[in-house]
N, CA, C and O atoms as a DFTB+ gen file, in Angstrom:
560 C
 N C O
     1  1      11.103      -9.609      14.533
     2  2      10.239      -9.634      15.693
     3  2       8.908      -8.987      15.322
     4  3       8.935      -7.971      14.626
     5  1       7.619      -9.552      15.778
     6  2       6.759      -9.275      15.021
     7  2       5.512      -7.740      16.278
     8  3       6.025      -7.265      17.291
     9  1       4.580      -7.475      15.998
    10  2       4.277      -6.837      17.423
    11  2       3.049      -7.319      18.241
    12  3       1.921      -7.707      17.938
    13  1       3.773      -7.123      19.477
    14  2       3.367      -7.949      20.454
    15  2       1.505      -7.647      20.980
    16  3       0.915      -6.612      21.294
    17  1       1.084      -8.987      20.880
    18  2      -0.539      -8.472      21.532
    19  2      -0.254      -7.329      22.683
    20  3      -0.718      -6.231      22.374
    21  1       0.515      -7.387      24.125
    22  2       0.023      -6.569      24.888
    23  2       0.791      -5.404      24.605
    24  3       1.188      -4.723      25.550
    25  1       1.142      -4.976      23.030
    26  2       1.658      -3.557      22.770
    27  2       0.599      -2.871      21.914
    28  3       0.917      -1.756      21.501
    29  1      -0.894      -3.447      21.491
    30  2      -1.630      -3.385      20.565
    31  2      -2.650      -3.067      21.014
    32  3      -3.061      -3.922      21.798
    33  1      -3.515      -1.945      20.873
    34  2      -5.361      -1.858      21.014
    35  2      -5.940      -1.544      19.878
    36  3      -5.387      -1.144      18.854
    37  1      -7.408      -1.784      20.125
    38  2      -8.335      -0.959      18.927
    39  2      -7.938       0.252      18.876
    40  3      -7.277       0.586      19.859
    41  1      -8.090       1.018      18.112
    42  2      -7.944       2.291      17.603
    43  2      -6.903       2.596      17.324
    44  3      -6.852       3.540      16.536
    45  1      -5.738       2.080      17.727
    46  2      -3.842       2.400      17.106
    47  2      -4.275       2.912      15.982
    48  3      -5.396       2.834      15.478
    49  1      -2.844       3.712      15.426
    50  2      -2.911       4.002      13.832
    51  2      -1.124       4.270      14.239
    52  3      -0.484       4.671      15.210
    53  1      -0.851       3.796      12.910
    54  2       0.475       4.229      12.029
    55  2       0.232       4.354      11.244
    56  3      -0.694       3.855      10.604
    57  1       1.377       5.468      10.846
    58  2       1.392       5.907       9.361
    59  2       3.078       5.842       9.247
    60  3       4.021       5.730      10.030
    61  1       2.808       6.028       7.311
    62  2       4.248       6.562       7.068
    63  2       4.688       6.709       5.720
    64  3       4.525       5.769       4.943
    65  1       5.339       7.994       5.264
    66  2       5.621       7.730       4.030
    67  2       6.095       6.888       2.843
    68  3       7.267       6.534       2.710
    69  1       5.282       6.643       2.140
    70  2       5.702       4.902       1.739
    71  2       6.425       5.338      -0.001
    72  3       7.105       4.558      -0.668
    73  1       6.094       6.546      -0.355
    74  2       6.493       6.927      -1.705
    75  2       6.661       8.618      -2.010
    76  3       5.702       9.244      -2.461
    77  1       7.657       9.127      -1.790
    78  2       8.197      10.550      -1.687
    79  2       8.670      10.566      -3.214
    80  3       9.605       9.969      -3.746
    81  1       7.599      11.555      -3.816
    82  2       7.783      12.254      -4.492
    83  2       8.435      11.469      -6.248
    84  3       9.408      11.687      -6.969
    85  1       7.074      10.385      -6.304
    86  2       7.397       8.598      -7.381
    87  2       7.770       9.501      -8.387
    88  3       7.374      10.636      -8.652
    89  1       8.718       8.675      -8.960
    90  2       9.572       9.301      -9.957
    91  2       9.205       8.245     -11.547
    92  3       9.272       7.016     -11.515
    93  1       8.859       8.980     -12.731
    94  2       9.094       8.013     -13.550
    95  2       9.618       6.820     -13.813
    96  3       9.118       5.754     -14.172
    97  1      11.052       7.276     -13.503
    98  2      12.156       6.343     -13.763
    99  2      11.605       5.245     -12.637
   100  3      11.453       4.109     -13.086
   101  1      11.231       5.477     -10.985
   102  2      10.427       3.918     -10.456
   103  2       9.526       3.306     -10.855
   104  3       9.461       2.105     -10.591
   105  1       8.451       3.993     -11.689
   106  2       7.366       3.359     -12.455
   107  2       8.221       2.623     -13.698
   108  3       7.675       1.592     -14.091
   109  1       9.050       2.857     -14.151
   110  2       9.863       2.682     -15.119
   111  2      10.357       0.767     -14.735
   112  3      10.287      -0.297     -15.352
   113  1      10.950       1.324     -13.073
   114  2      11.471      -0.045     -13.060
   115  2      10.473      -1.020     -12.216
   116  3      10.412      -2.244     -12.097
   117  1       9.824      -0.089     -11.758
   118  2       8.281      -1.261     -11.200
   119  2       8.349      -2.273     -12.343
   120  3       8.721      -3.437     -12.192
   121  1       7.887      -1.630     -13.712
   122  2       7.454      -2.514     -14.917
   123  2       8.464      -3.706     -15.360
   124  3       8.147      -4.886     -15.505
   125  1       9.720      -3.149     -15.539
   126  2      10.726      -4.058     -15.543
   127  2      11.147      -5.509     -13.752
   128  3      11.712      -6.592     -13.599
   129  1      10.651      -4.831     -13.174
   130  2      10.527      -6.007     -11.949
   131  2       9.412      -6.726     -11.989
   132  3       9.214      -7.878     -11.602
   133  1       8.615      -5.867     -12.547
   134  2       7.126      -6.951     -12.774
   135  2       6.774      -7.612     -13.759
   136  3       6.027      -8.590     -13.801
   137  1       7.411      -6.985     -14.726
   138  2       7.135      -7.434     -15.983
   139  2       5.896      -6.966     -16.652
   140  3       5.517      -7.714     -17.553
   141  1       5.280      -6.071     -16.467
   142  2       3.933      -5.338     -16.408
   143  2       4.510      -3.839     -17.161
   144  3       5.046      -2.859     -16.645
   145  1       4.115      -4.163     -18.729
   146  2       4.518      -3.306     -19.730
   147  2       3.471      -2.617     -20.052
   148  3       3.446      -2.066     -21.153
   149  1       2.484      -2.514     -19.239
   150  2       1.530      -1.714     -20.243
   151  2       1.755      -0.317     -20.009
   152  3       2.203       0.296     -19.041
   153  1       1.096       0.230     -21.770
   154  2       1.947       1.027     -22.174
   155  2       1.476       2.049     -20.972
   156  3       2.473       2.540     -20.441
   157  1       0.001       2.601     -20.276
   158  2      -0.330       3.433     -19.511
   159  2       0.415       3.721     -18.556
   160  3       0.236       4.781     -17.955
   161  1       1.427       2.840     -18.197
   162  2       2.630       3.112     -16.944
   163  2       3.940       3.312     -17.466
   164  3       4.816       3.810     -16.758
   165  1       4.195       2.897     -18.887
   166  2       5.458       3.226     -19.849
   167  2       5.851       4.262     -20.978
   168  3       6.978       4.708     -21.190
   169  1       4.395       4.618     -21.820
   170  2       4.639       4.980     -22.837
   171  2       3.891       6.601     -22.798
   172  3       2.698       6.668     -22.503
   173  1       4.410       7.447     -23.007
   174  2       3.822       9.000     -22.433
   175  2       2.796       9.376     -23.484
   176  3       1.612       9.628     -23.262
   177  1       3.565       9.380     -24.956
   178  2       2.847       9.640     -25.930
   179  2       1.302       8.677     -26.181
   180  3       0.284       9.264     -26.550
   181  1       1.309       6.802     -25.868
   182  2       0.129       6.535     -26.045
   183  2      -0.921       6.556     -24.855
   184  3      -1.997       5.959     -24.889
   185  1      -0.337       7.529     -23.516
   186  2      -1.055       7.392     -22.466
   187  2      -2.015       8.907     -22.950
   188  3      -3.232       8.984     -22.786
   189  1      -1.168      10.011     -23.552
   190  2      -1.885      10.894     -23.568
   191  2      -2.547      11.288     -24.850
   192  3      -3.354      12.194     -25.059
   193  1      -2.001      10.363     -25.699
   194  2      -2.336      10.729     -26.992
   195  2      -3.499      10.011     -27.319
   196  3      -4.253      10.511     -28.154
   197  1      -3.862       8.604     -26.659
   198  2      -4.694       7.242     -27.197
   199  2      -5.425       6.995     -26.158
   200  3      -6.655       7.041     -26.138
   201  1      -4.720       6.726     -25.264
   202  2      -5.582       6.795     -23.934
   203  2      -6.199       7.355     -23.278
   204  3      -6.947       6.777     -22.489
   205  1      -6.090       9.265     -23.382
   206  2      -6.628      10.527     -22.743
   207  2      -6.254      10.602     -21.848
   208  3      -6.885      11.490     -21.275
   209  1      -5.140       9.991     -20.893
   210  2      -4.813      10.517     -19.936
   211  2      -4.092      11.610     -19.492
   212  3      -3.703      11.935     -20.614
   213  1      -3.413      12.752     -18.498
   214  2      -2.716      13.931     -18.555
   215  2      -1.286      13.149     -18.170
   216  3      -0.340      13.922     -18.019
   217  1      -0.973      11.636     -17.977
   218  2       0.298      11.439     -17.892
   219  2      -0.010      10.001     -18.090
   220  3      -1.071       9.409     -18.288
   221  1       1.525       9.515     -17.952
   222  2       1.517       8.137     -17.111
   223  2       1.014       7.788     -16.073
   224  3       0.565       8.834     -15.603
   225  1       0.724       6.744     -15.192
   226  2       0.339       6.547     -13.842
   227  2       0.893       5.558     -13.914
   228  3       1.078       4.940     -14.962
   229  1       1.488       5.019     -12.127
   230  2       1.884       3.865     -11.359
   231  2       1.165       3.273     -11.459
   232  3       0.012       3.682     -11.592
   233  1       1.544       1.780     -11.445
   234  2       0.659       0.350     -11.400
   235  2      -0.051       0.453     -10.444
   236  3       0.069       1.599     -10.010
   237  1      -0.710      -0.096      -9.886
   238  2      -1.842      -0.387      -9.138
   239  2      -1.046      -1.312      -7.961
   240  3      -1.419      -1.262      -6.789
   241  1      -0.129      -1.998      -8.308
   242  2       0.484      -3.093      -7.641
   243  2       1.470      -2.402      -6.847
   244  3       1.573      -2.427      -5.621
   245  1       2.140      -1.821      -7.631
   246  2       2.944      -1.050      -6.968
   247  2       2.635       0.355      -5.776
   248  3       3.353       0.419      -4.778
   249  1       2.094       0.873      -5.888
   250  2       0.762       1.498      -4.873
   251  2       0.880       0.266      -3.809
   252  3       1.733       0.404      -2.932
   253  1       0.309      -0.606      -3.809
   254  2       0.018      -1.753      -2.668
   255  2       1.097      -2.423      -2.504
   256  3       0.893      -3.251      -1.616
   257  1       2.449      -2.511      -3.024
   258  2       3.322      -3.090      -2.640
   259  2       4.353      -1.921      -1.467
   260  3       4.979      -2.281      -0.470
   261  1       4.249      -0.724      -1.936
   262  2       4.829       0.391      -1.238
   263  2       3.942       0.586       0.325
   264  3       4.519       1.072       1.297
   265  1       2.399       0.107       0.394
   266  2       1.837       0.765       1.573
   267  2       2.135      -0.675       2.145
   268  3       2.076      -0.608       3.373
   269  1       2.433      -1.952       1.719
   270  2       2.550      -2.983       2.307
   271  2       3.689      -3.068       3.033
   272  3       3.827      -4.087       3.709
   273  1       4.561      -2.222       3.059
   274  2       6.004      -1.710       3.812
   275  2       5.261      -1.333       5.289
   276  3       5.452      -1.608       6.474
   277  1       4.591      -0.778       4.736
   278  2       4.129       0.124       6.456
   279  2       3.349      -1.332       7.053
   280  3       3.890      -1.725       8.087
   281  1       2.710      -1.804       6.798
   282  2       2.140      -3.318       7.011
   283  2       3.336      -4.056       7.639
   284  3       3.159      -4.140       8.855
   285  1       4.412      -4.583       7.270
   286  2       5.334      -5.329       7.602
   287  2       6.478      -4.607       8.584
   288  3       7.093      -5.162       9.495
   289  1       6.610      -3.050       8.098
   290  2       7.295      -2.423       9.455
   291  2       6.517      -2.129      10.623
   292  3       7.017      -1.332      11.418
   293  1       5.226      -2.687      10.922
   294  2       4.187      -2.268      12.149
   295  2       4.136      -3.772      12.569
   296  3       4.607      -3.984      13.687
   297  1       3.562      -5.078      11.756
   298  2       3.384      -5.905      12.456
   299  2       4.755      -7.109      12.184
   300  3       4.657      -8.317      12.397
   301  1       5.479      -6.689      11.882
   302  2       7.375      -7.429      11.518
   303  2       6.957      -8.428      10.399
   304  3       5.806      -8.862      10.366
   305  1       7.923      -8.801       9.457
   306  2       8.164      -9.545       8.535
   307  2       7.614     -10.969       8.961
   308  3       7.730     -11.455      10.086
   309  1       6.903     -11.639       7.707
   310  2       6.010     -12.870       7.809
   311  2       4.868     -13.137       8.557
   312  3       4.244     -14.194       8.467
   313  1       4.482     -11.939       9.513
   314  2       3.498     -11.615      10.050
   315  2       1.780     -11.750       9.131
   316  3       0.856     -12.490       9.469
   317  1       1.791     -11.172       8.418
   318  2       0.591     -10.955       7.555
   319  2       0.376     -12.172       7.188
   320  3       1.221     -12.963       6.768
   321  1      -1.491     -12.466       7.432
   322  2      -2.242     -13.594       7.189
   323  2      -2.866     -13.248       6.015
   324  3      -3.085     -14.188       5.251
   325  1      -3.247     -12.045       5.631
   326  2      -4.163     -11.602       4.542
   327  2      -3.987      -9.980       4.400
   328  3      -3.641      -9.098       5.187
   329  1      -4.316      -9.997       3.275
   330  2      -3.501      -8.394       2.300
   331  2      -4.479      -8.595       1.491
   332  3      -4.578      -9.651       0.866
   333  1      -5.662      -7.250       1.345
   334  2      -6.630      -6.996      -0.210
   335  2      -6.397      -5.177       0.033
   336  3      -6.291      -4.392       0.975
   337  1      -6.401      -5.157      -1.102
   338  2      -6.814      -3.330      -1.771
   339  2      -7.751      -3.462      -2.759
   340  3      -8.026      -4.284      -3.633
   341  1      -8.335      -1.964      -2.196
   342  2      -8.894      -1.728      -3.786
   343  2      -8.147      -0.486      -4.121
   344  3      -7.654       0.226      -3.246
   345  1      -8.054      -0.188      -5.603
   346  2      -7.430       0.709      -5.722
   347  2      -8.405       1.733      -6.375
   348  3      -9.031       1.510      -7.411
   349  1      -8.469       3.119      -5.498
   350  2      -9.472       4.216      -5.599
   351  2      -9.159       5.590      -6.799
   352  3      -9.958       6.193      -7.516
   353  1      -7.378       5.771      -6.607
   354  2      -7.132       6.499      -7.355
   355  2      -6.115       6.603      -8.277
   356  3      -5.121       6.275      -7.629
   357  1      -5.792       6.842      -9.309
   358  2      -4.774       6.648      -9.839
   359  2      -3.188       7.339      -9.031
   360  3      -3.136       8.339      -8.315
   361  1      -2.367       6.698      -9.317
   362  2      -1.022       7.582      -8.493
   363  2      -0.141       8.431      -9.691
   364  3       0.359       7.827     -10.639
   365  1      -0.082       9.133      -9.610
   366  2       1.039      10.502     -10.609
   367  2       2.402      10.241     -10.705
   368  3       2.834       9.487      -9.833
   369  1       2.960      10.534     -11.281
   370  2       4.257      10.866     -11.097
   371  2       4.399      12.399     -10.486
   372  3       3.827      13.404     -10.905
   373  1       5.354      12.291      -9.339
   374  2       5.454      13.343      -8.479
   375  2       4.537      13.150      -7.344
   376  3       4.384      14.098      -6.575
   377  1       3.830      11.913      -7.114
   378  2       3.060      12.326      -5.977
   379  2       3.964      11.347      -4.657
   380  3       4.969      10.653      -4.506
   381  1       2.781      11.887      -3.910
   382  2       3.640      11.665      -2.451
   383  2       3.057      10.752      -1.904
   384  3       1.900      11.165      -1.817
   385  1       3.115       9.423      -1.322
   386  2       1.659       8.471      -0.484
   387  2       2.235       8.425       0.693
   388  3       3.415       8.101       0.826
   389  1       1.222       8.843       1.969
   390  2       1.577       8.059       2.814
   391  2       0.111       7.570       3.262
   392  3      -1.007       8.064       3.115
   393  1       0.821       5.797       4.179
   394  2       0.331       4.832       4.133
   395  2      -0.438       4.787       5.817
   396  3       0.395       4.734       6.722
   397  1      -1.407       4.798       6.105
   398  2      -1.909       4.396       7.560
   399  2      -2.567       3.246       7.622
   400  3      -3.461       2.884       6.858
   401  1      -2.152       2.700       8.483
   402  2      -3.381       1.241       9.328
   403  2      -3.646       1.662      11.167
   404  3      -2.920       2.043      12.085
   405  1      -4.992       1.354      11.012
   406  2      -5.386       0.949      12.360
   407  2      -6.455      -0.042      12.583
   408  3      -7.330      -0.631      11.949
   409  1      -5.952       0.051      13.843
   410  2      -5.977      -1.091      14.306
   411  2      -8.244      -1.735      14.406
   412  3      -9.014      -1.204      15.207
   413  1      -8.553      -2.513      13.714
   414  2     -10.188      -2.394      14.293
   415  2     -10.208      -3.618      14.870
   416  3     -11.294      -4.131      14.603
   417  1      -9.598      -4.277      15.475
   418  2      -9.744      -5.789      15.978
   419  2      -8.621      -6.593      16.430
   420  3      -7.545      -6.572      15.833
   421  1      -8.881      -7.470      17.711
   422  2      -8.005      -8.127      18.090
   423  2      -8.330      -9.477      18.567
   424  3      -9.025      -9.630      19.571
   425  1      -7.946     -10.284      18.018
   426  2      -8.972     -11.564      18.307
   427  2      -7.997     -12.646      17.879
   428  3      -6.944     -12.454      17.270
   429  1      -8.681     -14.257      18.433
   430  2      -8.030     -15.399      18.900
   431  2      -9.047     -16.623      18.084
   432  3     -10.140     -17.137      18.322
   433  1      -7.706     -16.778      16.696
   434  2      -8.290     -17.881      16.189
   435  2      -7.661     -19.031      15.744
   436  3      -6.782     -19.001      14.882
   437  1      -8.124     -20.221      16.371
   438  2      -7.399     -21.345      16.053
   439  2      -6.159     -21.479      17.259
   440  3      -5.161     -22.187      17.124
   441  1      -6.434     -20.717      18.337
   442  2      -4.969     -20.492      18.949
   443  2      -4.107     -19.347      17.954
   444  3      -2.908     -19.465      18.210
   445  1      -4.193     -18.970      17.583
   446  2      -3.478     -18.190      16.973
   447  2      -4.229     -16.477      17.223
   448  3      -5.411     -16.156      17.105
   449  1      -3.154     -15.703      17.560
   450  2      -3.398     -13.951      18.469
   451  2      -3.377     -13.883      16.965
   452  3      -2.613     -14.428      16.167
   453  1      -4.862     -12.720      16.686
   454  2      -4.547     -11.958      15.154
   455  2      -5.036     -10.571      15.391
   456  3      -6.118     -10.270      15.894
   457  1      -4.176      -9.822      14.999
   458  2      -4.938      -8.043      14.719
   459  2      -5.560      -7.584      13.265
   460  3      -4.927      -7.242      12.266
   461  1      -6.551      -7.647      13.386
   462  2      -7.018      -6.915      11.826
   463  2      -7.072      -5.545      11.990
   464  3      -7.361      -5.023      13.067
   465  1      -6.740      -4.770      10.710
   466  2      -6.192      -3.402      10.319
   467  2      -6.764      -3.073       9.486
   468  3      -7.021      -3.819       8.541
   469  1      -7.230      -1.590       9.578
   470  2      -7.968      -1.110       7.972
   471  2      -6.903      -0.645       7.557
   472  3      -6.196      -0.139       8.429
   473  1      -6.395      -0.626       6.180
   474  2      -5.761       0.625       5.324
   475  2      -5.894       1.182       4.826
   476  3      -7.013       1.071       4.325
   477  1      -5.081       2.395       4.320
   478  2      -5.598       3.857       3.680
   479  2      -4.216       4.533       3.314
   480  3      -3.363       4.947       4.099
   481  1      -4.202       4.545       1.851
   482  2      -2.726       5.332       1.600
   483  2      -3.624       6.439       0.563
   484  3      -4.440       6.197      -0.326
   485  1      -3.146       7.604       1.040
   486  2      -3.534       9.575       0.346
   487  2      -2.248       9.965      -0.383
   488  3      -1.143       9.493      -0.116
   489  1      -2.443      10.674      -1.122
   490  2      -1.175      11.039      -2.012
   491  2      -1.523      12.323      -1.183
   492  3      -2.211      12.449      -0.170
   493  1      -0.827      13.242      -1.937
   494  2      -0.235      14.441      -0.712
   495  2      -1.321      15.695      -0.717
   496  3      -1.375      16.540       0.176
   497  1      -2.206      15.657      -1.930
   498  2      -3.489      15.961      -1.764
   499  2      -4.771      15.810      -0.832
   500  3      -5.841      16.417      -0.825
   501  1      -4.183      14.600       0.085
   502  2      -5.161      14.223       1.164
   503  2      -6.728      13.216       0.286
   504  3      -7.863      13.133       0.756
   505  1      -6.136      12.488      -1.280
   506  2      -6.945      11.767      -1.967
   507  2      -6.358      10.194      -1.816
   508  3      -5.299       9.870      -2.353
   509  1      -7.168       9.258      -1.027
   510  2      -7.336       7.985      -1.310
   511  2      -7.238       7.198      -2.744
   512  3      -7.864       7.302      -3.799
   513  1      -6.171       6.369      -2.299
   514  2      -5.608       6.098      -3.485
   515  2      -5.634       4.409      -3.097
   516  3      -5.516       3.587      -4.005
   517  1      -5.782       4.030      -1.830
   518  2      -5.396       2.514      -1.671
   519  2      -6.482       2.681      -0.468
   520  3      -6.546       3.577       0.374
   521  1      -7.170       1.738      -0.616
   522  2      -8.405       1.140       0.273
   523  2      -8.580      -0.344       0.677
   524  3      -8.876      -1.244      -0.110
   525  1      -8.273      -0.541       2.529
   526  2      -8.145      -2.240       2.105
   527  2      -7.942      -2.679       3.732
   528  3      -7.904      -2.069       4.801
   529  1      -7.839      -4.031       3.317
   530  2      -7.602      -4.474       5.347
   531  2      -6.931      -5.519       5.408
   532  3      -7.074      -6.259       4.434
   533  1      -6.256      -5.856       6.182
   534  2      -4.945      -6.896       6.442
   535  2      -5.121      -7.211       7.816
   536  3      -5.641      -6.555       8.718
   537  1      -4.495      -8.542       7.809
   538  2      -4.834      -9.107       9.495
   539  2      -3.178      -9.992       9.308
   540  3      -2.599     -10.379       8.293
   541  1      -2.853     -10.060      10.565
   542  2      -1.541     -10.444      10.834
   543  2      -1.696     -10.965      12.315
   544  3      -2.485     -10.656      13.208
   545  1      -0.782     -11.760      12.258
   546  2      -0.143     -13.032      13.551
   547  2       0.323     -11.962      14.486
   548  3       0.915     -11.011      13.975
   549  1       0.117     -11.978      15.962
   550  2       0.587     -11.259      16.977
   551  2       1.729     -12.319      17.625
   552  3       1.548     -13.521      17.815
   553  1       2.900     -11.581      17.901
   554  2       3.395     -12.070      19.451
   555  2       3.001     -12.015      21.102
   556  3       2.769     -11.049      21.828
   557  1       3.023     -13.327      21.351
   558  2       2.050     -13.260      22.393
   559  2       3.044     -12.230      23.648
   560  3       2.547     -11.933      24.735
């Protein structure tokens, strides 16, 4: 069930924790579900040794596939017309995201009820890490 136009205004916001406390081992199997081996999300020694980084970091995809949960538990499954991020910060191992959308628009196109949403997922530092906006199908 998806959510309903007259349960919806400008300014709503949800949030919600979309990644408590990412663990290697999920970056681990992000790569193996994605198939996305590079070494900066796999390999410790050439992230810090070759690359200069102070660790590994999560994919980028994965970041936007985790805040896209909060997307699909706010406006219900198959809902979403359009999904973009940019991605602002790298994600850690050990960090925490949670994911908010609100609401900036509600509008009628084609016959079709749509809500557009800004998003914004912070790791537990209160640093932007996912920047972006999604619009989804309302129930009338």
């Amino acid at each position: 069930m998806g959510l309903k136009k007259s349960d919806v205004k400008v300014g709503d916001t949800t949030s919600q924790v979309v990644a408590d406390n990412l663990s290697r081992t999920q970056i681990v199997q992000y790569a193996g579900s994605s198939g996305d081996y590079n070494p900066l999300h796999t390999d410790e020694v050439f992230t810090t040794k070759v690359a200069g980084y102070p660790s590994v970091f999560a994919h980028g995809m994965l970041s936007m596939g985790a805040t896209g949960k909060l997307l699909t538990d706010y406006v219900g499954d198959g809902m979403l017309t359009y999904y973009g991020v940019r991605f602002t910060y790298q994600v850690w191992p050990g960090d925490t995201l949670t994911a908010t959308a609100t609401v900036t628009g509600i509008r009628e196109e084609d016959g079709v009820d749509l809500v557009d949403l800004d998003v914004s997922t912070k790791n537990q530092d209160g640093i932007e890490v996912i920047k972006g906006q999604a619009t989804a199908r309302l129930e009338s």
